[in-house]
PDB file of N, CA, C and O in Angstrom:
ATOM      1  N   UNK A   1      23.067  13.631 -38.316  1.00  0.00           N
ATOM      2  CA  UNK A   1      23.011  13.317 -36.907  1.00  0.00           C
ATOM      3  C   UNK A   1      23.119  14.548 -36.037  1.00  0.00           C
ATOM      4  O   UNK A   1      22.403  14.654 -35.041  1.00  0.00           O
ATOM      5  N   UNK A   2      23.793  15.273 -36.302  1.00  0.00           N
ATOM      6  CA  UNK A   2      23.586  16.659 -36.130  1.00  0.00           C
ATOM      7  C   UNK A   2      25.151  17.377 -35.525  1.00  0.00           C
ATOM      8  O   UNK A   2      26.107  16.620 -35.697  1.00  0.00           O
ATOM      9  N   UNK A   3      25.422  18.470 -34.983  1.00  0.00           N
ATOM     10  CA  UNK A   3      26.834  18.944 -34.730  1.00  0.00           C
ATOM     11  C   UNK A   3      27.644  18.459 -33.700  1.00  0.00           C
ATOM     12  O   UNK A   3      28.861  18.637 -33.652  1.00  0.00           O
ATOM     13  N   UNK A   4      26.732  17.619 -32.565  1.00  0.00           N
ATOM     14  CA  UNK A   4      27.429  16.791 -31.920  1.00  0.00           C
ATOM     15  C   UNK A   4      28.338  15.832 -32.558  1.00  0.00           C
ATOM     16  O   UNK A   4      29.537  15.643 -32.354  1.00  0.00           O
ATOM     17  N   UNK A   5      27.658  15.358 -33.239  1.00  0.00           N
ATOM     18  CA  UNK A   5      28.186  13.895 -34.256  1.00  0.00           C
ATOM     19  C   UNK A   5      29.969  14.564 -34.811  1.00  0.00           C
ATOM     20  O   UNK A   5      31.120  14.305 -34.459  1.00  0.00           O
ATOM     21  N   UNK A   6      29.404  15.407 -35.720  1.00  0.00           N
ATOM     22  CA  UNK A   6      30.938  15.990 -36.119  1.00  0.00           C
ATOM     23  C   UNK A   6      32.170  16.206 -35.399  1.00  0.00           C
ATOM     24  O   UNK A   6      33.254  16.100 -35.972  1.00  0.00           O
ATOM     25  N   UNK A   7      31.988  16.730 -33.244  1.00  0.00           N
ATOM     26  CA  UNK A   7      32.541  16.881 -32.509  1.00  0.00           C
ATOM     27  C   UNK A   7      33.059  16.121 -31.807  1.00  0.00           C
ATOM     28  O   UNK A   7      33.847  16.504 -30.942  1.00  0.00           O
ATOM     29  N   UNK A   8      32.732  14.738 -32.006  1.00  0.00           N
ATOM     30  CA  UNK A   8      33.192  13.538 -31.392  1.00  0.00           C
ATOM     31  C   UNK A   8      34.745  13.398 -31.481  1.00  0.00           C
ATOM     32  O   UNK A   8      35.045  14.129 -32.424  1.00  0.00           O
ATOM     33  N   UNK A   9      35.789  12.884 -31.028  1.00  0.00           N
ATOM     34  CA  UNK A   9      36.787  12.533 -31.555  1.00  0.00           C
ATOM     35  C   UNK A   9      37.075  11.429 -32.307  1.00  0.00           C
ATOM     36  O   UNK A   9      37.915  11.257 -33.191  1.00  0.00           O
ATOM     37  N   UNK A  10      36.297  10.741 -31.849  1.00  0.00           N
ATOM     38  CA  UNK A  10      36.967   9.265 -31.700  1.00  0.00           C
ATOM     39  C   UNK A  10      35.881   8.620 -31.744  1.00  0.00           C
ATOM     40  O   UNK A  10      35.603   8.660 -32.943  1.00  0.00           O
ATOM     41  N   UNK A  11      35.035   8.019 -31.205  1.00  0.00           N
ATOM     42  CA  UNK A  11      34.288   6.845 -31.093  1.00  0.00           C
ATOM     43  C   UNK A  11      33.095   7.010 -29.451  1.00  0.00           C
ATOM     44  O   UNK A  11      33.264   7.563 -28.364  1.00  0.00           O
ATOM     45  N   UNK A  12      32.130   6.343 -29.959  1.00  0.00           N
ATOM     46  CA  UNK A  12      31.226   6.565 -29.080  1.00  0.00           C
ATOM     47  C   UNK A  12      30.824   5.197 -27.906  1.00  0.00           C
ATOM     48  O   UNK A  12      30.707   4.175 -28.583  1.00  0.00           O
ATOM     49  N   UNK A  13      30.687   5.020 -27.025  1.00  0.00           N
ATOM     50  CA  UNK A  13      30.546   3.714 -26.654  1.00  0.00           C
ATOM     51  C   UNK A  13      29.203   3.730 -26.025  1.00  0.00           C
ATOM     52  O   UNK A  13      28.515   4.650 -25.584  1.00  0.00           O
ATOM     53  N   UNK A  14      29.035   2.505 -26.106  1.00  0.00           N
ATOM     54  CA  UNK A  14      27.719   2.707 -24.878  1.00  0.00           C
ATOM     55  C   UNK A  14      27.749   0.867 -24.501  1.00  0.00           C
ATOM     56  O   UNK A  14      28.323  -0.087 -25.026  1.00  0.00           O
ATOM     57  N   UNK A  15      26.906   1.005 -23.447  1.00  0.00           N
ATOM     58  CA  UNK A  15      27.094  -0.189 -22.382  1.00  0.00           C
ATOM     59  C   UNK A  15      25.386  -0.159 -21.781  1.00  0.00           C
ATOM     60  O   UNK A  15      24.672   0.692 -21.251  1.00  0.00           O
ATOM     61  N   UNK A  16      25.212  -1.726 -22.241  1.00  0.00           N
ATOM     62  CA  UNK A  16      23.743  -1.978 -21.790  1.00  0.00           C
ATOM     63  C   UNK A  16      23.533  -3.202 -21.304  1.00  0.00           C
ATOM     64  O   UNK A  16      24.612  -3.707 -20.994  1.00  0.00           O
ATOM     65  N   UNK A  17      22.643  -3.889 -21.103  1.00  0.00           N
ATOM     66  CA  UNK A  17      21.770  -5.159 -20.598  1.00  0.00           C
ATOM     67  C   UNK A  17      20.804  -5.725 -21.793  1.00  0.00           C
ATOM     68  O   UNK A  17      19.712  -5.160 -21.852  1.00  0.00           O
ATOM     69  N   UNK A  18      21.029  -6.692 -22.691  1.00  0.00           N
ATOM     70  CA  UNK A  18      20.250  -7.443 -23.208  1.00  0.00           C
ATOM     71  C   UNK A  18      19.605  -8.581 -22.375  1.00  0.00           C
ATOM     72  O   UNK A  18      20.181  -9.323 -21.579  1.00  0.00           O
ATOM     73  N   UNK A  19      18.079  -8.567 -22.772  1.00  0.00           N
ATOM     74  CA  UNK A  19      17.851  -9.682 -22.701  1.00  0.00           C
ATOM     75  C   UNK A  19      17.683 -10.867 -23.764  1.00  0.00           C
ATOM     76  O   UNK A  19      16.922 -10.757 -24.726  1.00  0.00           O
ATOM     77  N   UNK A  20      18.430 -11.977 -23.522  1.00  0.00           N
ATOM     78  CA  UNK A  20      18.565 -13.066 -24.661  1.00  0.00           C
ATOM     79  C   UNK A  20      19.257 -13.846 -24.373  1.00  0.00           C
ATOM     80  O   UNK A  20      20.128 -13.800 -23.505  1.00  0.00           O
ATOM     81  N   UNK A  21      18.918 -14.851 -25.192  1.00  0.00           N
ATOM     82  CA  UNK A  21      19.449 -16.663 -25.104  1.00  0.00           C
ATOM     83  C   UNK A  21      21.151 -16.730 -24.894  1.00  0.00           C
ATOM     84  O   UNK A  21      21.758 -17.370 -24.036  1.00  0.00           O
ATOM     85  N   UNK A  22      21.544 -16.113 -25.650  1.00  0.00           N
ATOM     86  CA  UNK A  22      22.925 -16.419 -25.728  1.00  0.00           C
ATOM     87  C   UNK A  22      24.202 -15.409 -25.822  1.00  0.00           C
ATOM     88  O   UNK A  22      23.785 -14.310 -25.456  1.00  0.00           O
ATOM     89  N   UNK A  23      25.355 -15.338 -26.103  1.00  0.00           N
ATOM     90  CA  UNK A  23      26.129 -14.416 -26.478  1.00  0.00           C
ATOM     91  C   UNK A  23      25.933 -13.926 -27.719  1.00  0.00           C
ATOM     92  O   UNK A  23      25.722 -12.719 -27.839  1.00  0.00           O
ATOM     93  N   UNK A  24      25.968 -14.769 -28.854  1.00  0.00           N
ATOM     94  CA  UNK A  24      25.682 -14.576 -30.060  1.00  0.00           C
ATOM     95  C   UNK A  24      24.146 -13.927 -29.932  1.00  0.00           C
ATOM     96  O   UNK A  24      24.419 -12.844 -30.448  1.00  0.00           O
ATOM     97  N   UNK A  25      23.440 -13.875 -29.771  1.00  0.00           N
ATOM     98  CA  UNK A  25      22.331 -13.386 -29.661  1.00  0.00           C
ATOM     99  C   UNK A  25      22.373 -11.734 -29.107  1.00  0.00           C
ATOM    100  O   UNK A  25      21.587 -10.871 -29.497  1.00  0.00           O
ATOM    101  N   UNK A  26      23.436 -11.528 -28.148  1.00  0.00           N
ATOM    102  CA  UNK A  26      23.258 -10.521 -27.601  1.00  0.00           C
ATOM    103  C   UNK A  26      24.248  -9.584 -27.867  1.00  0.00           C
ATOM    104  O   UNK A  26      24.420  -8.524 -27.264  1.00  0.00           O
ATOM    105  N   UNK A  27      25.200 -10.236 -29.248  1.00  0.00           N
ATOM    106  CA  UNK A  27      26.338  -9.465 -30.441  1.00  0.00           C
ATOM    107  C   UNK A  27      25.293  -9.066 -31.219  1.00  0.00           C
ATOM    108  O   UNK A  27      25.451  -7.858 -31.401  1.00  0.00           O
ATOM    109  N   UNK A  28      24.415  -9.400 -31.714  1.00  0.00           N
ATOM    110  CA  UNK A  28      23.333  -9.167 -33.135  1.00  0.00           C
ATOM    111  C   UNK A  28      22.673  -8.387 -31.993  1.00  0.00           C
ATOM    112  O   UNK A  28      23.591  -7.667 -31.600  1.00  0.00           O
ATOM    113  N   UNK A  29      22.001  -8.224 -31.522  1.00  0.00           N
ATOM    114  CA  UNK A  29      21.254  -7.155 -30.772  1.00  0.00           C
ATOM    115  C   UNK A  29      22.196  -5.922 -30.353  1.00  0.00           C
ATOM    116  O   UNK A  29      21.642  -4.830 -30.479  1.00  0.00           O
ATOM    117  N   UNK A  30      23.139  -5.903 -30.014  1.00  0.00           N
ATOM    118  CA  UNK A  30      24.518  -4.816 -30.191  1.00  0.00           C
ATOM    119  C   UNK A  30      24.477  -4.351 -31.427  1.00  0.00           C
ATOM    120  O   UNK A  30      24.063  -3.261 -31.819  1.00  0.00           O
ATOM    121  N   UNK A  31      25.009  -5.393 -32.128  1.00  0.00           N
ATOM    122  CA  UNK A  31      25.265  -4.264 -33.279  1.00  0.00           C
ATOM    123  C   UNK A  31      24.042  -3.663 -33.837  1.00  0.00           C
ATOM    124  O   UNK A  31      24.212  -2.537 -34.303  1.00  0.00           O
ATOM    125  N   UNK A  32      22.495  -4.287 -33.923  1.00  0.00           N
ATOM    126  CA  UNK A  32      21.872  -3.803 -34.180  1.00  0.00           C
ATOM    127  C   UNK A  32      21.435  -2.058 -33.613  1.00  0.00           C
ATOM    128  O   UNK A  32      21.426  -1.091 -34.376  1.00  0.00           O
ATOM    129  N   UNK A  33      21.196  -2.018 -32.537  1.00  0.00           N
ATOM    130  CA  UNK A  33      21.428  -0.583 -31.936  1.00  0.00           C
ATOM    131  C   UNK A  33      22.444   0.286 -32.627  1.00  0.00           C
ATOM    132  O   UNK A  33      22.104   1.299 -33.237  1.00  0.00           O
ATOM    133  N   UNK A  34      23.466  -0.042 -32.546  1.00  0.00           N
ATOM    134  CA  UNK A  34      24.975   0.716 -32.696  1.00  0.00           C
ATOM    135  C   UNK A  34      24.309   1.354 -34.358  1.00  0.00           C
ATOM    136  O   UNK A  34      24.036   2.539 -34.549  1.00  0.00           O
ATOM    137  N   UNK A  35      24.145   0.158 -35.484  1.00  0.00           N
ATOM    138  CA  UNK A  35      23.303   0.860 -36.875  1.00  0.00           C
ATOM    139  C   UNK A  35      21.875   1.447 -36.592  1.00  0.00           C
ATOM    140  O   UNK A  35      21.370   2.115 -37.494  1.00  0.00           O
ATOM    141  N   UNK A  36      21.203   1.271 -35.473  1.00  0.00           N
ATOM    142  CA  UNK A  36      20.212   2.101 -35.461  1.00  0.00           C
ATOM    143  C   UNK A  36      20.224   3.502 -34.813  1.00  0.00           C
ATOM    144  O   UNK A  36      19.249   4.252 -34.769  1.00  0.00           O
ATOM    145  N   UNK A  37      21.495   3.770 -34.297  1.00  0.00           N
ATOM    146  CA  UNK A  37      22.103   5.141 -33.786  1.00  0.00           C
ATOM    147  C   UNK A  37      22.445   5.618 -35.438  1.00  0.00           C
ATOM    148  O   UNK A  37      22.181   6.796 -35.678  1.00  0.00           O
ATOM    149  N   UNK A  38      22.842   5.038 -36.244  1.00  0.00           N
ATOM    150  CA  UNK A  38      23.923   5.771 -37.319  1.00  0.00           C
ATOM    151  C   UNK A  38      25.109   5.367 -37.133  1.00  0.00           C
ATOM    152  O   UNK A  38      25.931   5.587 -38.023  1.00  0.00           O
ATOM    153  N   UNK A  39      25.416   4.830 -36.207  1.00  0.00           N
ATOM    154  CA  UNK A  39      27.075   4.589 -36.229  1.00  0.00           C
ATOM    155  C   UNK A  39      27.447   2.585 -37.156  1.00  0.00           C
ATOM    156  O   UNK A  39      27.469   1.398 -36.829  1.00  0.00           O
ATOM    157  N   UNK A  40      27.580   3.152 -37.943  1.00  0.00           N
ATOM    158  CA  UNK A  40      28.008   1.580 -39.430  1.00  0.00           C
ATOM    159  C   UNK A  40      28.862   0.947 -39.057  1.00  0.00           C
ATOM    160  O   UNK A  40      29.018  -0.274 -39.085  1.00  0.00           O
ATOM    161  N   UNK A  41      29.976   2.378 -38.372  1.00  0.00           N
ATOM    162  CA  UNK A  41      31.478   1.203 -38.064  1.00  0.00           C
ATOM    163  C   UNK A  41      31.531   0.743 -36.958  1.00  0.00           C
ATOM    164  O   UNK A  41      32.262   1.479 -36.295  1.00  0.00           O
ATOM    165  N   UNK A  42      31.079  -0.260 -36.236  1.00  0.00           N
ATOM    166  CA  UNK A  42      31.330  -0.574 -34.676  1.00  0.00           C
ATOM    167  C   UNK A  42      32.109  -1.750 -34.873  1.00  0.00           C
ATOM    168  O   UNK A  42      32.576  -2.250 -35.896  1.00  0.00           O
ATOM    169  N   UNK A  43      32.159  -2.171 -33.364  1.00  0.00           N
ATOM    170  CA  UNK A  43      32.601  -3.375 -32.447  1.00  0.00           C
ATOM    171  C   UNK A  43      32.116  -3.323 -31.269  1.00  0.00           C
ATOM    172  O   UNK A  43      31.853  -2.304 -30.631  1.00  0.00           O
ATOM    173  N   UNK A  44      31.984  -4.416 -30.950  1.00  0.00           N
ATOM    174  CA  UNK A  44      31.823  -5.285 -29.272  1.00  0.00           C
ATOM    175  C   UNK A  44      33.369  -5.649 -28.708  1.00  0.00           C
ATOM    176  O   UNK A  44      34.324  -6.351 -29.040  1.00  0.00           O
ATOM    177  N   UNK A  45      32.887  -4.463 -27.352  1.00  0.00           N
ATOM    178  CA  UNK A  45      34.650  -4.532 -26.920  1.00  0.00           C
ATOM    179  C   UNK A  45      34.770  -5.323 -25.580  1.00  0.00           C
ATOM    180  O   UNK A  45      35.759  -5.620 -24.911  1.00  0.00           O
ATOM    181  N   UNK A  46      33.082  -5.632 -25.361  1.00  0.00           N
ATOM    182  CA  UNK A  46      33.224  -6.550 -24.555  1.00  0.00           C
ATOM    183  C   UNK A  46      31.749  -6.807 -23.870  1.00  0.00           C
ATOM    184  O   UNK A  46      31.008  -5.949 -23.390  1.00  0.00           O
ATOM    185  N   UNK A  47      31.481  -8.528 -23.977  1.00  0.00           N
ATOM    186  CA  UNK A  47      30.548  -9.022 -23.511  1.00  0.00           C
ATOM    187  C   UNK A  47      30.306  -9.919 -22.763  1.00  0.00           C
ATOM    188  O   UNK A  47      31.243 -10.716 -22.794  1.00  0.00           O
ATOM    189  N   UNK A  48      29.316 -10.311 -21.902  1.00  0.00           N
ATOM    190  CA  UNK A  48      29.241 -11.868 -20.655  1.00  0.00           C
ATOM    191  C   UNK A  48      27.843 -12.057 -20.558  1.00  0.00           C
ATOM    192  O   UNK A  48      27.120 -11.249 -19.975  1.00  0.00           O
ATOM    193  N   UNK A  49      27.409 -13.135 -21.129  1.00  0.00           N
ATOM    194  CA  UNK A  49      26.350 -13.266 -20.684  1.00  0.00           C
ATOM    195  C   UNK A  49      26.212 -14.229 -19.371  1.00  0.00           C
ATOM    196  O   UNK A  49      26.863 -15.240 -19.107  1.00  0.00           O
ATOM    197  N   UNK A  50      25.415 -13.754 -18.808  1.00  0.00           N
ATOM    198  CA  UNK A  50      24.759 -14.279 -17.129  1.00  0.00           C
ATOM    199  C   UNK A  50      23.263 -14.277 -16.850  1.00  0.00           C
ATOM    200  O   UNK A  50      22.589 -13.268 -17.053  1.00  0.00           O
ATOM    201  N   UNK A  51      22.757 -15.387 -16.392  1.00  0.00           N
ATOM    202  CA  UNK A  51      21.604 -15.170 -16.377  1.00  0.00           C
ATOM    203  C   UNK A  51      20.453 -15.297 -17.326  1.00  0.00           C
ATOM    204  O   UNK A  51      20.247 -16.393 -17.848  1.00  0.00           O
ATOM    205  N   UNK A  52      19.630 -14.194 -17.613  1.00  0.00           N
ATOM    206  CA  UNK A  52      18.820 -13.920 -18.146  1.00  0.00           C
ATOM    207  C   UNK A  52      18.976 -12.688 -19.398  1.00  0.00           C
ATOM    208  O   UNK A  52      18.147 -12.054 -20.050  1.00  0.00           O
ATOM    209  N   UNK A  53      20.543 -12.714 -19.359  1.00  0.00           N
ATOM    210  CA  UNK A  53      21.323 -11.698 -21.139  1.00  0.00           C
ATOM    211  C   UNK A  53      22.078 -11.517 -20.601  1.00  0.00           C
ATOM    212  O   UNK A  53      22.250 -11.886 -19.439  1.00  0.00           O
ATOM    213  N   UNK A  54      22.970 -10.723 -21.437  1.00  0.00           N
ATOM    214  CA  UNK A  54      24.365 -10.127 -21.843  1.00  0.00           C
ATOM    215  C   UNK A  54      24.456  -8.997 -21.608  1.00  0.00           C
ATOM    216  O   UNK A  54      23.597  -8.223 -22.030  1.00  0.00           O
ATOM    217  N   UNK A  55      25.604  -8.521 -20.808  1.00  0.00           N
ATOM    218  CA  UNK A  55      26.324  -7.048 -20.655  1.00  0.00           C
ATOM    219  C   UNK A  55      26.978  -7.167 -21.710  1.00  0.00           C
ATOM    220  O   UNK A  55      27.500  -8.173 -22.191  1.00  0.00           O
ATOM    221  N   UNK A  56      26.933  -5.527 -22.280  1.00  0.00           N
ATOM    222  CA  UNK A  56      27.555  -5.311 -23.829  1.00  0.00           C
ATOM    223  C   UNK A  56      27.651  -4.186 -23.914  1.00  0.00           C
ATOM    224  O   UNK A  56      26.795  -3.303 -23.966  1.00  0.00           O
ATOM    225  N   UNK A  57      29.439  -4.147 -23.947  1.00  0.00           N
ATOM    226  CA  UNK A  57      29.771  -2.728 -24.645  1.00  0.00           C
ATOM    227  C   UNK A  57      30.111  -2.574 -25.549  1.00  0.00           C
ATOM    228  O   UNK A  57      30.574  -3.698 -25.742  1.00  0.00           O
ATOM    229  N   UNK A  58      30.415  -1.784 -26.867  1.00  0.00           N
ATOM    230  CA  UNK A  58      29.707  -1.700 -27.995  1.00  0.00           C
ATOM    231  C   UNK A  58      30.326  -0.001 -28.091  1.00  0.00           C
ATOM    232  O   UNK A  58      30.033   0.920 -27.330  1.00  0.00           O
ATOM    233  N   UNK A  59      31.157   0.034 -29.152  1.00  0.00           N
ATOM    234  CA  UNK A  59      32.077   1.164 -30.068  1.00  0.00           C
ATOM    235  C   UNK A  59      31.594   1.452 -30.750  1.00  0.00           C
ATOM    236  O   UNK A  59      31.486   0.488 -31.507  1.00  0.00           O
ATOM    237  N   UNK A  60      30.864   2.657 -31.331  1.00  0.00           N
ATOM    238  CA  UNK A  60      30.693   2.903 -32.549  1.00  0.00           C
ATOM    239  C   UNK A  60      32.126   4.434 -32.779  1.00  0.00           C
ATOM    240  O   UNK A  60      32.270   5.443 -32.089  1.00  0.00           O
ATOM    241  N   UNK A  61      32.941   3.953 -34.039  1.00  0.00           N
ATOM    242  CA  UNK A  61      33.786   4.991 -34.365  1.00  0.00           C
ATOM    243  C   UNK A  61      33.044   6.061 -35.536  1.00  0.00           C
ATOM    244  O   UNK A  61      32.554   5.746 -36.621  1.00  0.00           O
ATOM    245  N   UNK A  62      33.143   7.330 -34.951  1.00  0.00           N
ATOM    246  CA  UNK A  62      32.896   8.149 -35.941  1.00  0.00           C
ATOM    247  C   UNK A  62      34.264   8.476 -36.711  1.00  0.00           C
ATOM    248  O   UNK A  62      34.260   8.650 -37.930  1.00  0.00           O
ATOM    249  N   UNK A  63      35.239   8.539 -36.071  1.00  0.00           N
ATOM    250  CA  UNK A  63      36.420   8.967 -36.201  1.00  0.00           C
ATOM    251  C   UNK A  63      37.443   8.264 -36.543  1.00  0.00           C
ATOM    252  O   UNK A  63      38.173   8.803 -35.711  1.00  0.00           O
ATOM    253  N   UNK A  64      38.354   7.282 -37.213  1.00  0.00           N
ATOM    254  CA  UNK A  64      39.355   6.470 -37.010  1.00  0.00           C
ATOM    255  C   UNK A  64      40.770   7.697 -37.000  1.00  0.00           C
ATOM    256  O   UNK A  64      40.726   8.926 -37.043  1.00  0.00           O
ATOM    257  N   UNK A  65      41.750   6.916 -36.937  1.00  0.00           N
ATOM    258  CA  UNK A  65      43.251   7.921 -36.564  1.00  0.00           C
ATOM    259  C   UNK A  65      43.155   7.713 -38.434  1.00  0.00           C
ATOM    260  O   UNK A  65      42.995   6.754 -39.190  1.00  0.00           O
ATOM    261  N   UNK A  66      43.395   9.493 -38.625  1.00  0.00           N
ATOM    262  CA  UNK A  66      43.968   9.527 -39.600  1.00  0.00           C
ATOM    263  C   UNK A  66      42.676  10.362 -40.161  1.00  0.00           C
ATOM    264  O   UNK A  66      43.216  11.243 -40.830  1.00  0.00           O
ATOM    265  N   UNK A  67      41.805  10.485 -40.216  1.00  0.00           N
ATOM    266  CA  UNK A  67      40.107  10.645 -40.294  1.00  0.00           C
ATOM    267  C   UNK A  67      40.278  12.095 -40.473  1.00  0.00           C
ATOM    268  O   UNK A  67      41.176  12.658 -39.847  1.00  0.00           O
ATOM    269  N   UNK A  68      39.485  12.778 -41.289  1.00  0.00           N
ATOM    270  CA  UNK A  68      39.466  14.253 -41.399  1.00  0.00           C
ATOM    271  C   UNK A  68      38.148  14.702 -40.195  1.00  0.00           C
ATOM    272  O   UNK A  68      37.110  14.045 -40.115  1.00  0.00           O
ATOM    273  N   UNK A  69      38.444  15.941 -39.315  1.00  0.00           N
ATOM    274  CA  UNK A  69      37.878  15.668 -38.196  1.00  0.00           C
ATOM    275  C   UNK A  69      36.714  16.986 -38.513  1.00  0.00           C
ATOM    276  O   UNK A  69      37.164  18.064 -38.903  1.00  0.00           O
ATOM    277  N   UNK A  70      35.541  16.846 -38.359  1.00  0.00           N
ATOM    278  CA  UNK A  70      34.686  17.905 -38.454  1.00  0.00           C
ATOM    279  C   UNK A  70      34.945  19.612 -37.948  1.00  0.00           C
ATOM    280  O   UNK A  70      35.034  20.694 -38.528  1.00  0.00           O
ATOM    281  N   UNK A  71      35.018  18.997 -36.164  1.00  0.00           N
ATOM    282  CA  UNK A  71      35.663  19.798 -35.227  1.00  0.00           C
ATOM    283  C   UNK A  71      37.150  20.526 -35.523  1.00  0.00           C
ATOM    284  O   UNK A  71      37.467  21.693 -35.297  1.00  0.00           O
ATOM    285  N   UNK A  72      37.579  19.946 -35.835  1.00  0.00           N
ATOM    286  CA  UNK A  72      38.696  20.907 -36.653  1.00  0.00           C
ATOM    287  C   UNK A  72      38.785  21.953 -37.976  1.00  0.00           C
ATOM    288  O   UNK A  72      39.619  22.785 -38.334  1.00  0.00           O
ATOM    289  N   UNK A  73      37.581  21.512 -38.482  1.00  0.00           N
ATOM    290  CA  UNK A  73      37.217  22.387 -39.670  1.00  0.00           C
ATOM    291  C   UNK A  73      36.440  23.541 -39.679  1.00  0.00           C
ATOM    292  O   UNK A  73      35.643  23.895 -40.547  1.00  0.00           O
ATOM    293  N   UNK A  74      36.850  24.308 -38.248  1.00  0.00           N
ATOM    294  CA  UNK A  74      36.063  25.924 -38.643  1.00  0.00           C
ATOM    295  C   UNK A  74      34.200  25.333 -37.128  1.00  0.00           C
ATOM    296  O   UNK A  74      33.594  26.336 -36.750  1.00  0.00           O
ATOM    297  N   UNK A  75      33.774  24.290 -36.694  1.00  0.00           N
ATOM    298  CA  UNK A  75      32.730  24.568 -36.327  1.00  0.00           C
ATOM    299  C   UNK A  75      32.506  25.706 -35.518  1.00  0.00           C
ATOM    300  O   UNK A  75      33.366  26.582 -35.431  1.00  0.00           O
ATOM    301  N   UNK A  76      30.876  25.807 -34.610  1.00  0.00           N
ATOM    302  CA  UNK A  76      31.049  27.238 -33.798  1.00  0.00           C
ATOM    303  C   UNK A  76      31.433  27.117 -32.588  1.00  0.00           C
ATOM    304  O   UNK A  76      31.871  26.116 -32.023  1.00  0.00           O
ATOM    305  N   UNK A  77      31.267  28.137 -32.200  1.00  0.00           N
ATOM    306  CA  UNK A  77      32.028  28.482 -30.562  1.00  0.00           C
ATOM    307  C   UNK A  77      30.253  28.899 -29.990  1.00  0.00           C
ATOM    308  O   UNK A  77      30.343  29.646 -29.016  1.00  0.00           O
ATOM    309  N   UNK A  78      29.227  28.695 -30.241  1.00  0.00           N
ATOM    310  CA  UNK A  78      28.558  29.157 -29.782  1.00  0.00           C
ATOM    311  C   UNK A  78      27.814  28.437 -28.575  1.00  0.00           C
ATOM    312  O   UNK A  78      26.604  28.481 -28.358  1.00  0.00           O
ATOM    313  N   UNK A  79      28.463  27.986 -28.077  1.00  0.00           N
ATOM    314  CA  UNK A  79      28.154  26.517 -26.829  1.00  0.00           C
ATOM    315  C   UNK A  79      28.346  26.838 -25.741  1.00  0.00           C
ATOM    316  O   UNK A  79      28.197  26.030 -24.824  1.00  0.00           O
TER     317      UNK A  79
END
């Protein structure tokens, strides 16, 4: 994913607009993204659907507590 990925601390979020039928509909379209970034380990930390889809935010952890951290292991300073 590249040296960003390693520098993360913690977890990445992101927050979007589905369009779709239902809530359940617009959890499977979440997580789908979240594995099409690379990120395996997620959650939905929070969703509503209204309308015409679902607001959805959506964790992907690179990092859990306890996690050996990339960024701590020597990366560069060249940024």
């Amino acid at each position: 994913m590249g040296e960003w990925f390693e520098r993360v601390l913690d977890a990445v979020d992101i927050e979007t607009f589905f369009a779709c039928k239902d809530e359940k509909e617009g959890r499977v379209l979440a997580m789908q993204l979240m594995k099409g970034f690379g990120l395996k380990d997620a959650d939905i930390v929070f969703i509503e659907h209204e309308g015409p889809g679902a607001r959805v935010r959506a964790r992907g952890y690179i990092h859990r507590a306890g996690d050996r951290y990339g960024w701590l292991e020597g990366g560069t300073d060249d940024e």
